[in-house]
N, C-alpha and C positions, 0 to 999 in steps of 0.2 A: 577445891570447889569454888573458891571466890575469882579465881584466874578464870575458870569457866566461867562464870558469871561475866564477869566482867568483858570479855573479850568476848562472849554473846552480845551483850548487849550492843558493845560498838558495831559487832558487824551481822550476824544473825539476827540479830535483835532489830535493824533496817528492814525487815521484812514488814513489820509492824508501824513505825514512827519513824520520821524524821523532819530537816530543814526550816531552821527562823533564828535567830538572833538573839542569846542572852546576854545580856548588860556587856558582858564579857567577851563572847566573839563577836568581833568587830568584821566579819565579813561583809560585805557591801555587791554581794552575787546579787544577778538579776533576780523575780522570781520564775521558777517554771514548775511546770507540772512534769507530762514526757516530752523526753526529747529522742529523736530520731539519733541512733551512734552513725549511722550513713552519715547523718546531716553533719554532727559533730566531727565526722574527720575530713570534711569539705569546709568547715570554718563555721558551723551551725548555719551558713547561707541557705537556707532553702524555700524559701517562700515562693518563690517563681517554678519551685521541682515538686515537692509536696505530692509524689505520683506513690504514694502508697497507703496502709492504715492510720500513719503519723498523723497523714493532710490537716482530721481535724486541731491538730494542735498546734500547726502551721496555717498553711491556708486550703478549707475547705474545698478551694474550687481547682485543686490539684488532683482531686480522684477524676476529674474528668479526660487528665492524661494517662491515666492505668491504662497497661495495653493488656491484661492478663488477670484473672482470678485467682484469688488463694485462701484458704484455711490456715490459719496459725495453730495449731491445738498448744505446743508447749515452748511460747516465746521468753525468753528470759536473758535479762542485764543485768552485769554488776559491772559497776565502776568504785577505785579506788585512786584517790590519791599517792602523793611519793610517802610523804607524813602518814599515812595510815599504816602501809607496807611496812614502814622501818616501826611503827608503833607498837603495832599488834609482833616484829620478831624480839623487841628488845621486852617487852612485858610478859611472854611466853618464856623469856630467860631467866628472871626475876625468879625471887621467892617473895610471894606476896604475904606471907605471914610476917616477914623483914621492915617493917618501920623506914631504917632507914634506905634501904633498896627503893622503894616505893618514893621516898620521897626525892633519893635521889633522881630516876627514871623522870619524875612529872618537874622537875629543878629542870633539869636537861632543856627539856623538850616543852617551855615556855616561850612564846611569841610564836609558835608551830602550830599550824589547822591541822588538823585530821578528819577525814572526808571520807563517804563510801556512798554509796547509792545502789537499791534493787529497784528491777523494774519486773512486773509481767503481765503481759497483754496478750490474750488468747483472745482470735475475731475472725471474723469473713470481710473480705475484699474484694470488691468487683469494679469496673471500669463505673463510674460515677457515684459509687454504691461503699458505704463500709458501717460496722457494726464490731463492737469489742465489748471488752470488759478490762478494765487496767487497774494495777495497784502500783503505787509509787511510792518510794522511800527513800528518802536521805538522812545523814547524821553528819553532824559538825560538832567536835570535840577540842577542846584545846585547856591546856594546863595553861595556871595562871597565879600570881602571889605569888612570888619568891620567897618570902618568908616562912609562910604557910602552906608551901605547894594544893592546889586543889587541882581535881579536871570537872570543867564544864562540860557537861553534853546538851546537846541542844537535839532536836531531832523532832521531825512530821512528817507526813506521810499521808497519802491520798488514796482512795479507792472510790470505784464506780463505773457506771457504764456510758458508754459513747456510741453517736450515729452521725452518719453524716451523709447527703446527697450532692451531687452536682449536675449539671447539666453543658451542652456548647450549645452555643447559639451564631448564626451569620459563617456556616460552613466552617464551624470550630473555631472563628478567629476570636469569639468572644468566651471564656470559659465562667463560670459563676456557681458557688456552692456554699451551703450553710451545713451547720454541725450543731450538735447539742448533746449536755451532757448533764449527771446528776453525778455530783461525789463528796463523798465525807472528809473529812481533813481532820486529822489526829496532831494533837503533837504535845511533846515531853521535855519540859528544860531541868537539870537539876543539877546539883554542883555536890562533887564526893572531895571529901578531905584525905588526909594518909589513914586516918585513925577508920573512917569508913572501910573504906576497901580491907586495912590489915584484922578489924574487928569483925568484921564479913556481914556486916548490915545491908549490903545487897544483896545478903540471902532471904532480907524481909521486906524488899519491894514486893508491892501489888500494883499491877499498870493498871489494874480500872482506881484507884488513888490518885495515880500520877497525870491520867490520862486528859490534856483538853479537846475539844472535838468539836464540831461544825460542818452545817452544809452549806453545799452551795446547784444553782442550774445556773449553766452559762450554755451563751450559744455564742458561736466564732461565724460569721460570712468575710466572703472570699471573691474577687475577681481573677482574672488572668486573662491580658488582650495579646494573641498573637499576631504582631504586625504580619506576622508573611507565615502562613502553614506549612508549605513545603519549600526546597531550596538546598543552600549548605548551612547557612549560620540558623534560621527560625527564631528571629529576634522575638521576645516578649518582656512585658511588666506588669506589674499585679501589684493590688493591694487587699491587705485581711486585714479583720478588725476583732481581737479576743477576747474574751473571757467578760461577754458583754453577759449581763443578768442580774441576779441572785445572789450576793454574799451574805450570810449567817453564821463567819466562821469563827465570831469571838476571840475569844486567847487565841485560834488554832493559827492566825493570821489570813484577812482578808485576802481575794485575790486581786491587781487592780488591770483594769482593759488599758488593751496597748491598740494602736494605729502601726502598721507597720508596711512600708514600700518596697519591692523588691524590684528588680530587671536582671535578666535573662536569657542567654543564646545557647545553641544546641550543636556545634558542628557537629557533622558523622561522617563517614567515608566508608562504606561499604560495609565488613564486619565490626569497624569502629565508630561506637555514640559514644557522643559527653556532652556532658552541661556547665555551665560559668555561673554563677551566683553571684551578685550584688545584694546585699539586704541593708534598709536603713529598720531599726526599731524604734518602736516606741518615741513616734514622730511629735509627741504630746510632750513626753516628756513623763509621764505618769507614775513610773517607777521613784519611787522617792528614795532611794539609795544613792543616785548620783544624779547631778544634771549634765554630766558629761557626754557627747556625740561620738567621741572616738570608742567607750563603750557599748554603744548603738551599732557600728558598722560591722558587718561579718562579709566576707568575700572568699565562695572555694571554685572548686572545680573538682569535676569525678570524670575518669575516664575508663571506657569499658568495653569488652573484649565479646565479643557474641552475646551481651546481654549477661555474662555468666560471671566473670571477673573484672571487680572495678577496682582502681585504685584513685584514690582521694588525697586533695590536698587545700590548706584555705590560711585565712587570718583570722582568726576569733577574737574579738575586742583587741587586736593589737599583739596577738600570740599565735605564730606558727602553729600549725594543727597538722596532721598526717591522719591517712586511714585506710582500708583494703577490704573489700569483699568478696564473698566466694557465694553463688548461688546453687548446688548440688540436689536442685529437683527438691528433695523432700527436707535437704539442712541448706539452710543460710547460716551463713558465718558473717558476722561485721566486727570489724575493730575500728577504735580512734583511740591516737595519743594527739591531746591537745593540752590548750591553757585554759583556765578558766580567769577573770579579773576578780577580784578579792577585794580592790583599792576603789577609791571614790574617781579616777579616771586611768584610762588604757594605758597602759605599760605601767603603771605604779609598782601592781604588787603581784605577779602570777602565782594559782597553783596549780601546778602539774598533774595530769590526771590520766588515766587510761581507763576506756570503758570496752566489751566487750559482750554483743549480743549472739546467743547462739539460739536460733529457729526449727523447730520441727513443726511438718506441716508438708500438705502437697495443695 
């Protein structure tokens, strides 16, 4: 029972809570809410692309490039780390009633993150138009004390709902869009020793105990100028501005507004479009995790085959990224294996991640 427990909690248990920083993990990740896995296996560039329900969490004034309407009914992401994969097979090997098993397991697997993330967003989409409902969750765990083996979890998690409009202006050369949004923010820090786990006192958690919580309204606006509408290359650059409003989120962790620059070209060639992405963030500097700029840059590119199958590729803060999708009318498929930075600048410290959206929906 406690192996269940336990191994809900890191990863089922993401449905509910996740993502912030106890004393203990020293992560130094940006923050975000959703993230688009198209965007992430292009290098998360996407602010000059933003053509779907993401935009508002990108840049608003990218639904004004939707060529297409859609319904999501049962959208859903998980993402995992390497550290979680190998965590959750060696703690399923374990006897957790064992003292020392247990303490060996979290001995091991000291200075190691372990990371997962759910995502699910059911909405309607239309060409300047979108409307959702999301919930988000991450978890960061990591063993710590040598002496004393403990595992930290840390973990929060957002829900609410989203709208967002856009419009062109000057024969589309000009695009412009705002978003707005309401959502709660949860989140759970706590630290289990050997003697917790083998005596099975996670059988006596109560999450409204553990729970901290906060709202917030934010609105995101957006430009997008494209120099030349039609052509080969359809040079543009944009700037969005997030997570401007309302914070009330307490313990749960503030959200703070970013300023963010992107530029942007489109070759196509007949059955083949793609898009290039430069993005600078958080031009302010606002993120108090790092002052570093090379974790600010993201640079991909997607290339795609009748609209139907793309494949992705980028730099994300300094870390190779890959990605592929499949559009099948009523299933989307997206995958990204990328890096995420962990360290207070690019290339310090990566973690390896694979995220994984699967879409139903016409």
């Amino acid at each position: 029972m406690k192996k269940l427990i336990l191994i809900t909690l890191l990863t089922v248990g993401m449905l509910n809570l996740a993502f912030a920083a106890t004393r203990d993990i020293t992560t130094r990740e940006h923050p975000w809410v959703m993230r688009s896995v198209a965007a992430l296996g292009m290098g998360d560039a996407y602010y000059t692309k933003s053509d779907d329900k993401y935009a508002p969490f990108y840049n608003p004034a990218g639904l004004a490039r939707i060529k297409k309407g859609k319904i999501d009914l049962m959208p859903i992401t998980v993402g995992v780390n390497h550290n979680m994969v190998d965590f959750y097979s060696d703690f399923n090997d374990i006897d957790t009633d064992n003292t020392s098993q247990v303490a060996e397991l979290l001995a091991d697997r000291i200075g190691d993150l372990e990371h997962a993330e759910f995502t699910f967003y059911p909405g309607y989409t239309r060409k300047n138009f979108t409307i959702g409902i999301f919930a988000a969750a991450q978890v960061n765990a990591a063993p710590w004390n040598p002496a004393t083996p403990e595992l930290n979890v840390d973990l929060a998690a957002d829900a609410g709902v989203v709208a967002g409009i856009a419009h062109g202006f000057f024969d589309d050369h000009l695009q412009a869009g705002i978003s707005g949004r309401y959502q709660q923010r949860y989140s759970y820090q706590h630290s289990y020793d050997v003697q917790d786990i083998v005596a099975g006192e996670l059988d006596d958690i109560k999450w409204e105990d553990l729970v901290e919580n906060g709202w917030g309204v934010f609105f995101d606006i957006g430009m997008i100028y494209n120099i030349f509408t039609d052509g080969f290359w359809m040079p543009r650059v944009g700037l969005a501005v997030n997570n401007l409003g309302m914070n009330d989120m307490g313990d749960a962790k503030d959200l703070p507004w970013s300023l963010n620059f992107s530029a942007g070209i489109s070759p196509h060639y007949g059955i083949i479009t793609s898009d290039i992405i430069l993005d600078i963030r958080d031009l302010t500097k606002n993120f108090d995790e790092d002052d570093d700029w090379g974790k600010r840059i993201n640079f991909g590119a997607e290339v795609r085959l009748w609209e139907r199958v793309a494949l992705r590729g980028g730099i994300h803060q300094g870390w190779g990224t890959v990605g592929a999708g499949l559009d099948l009318w009523i299933l989307d498929l997206n995958y990204a294996y990328y890096h995420e930075e962990i360290g207070s600048y690019a290339g310090q410290k990566k973690d390896t991640r694979h995220a994984l959206e699967v879409v139903l929906g016409f």
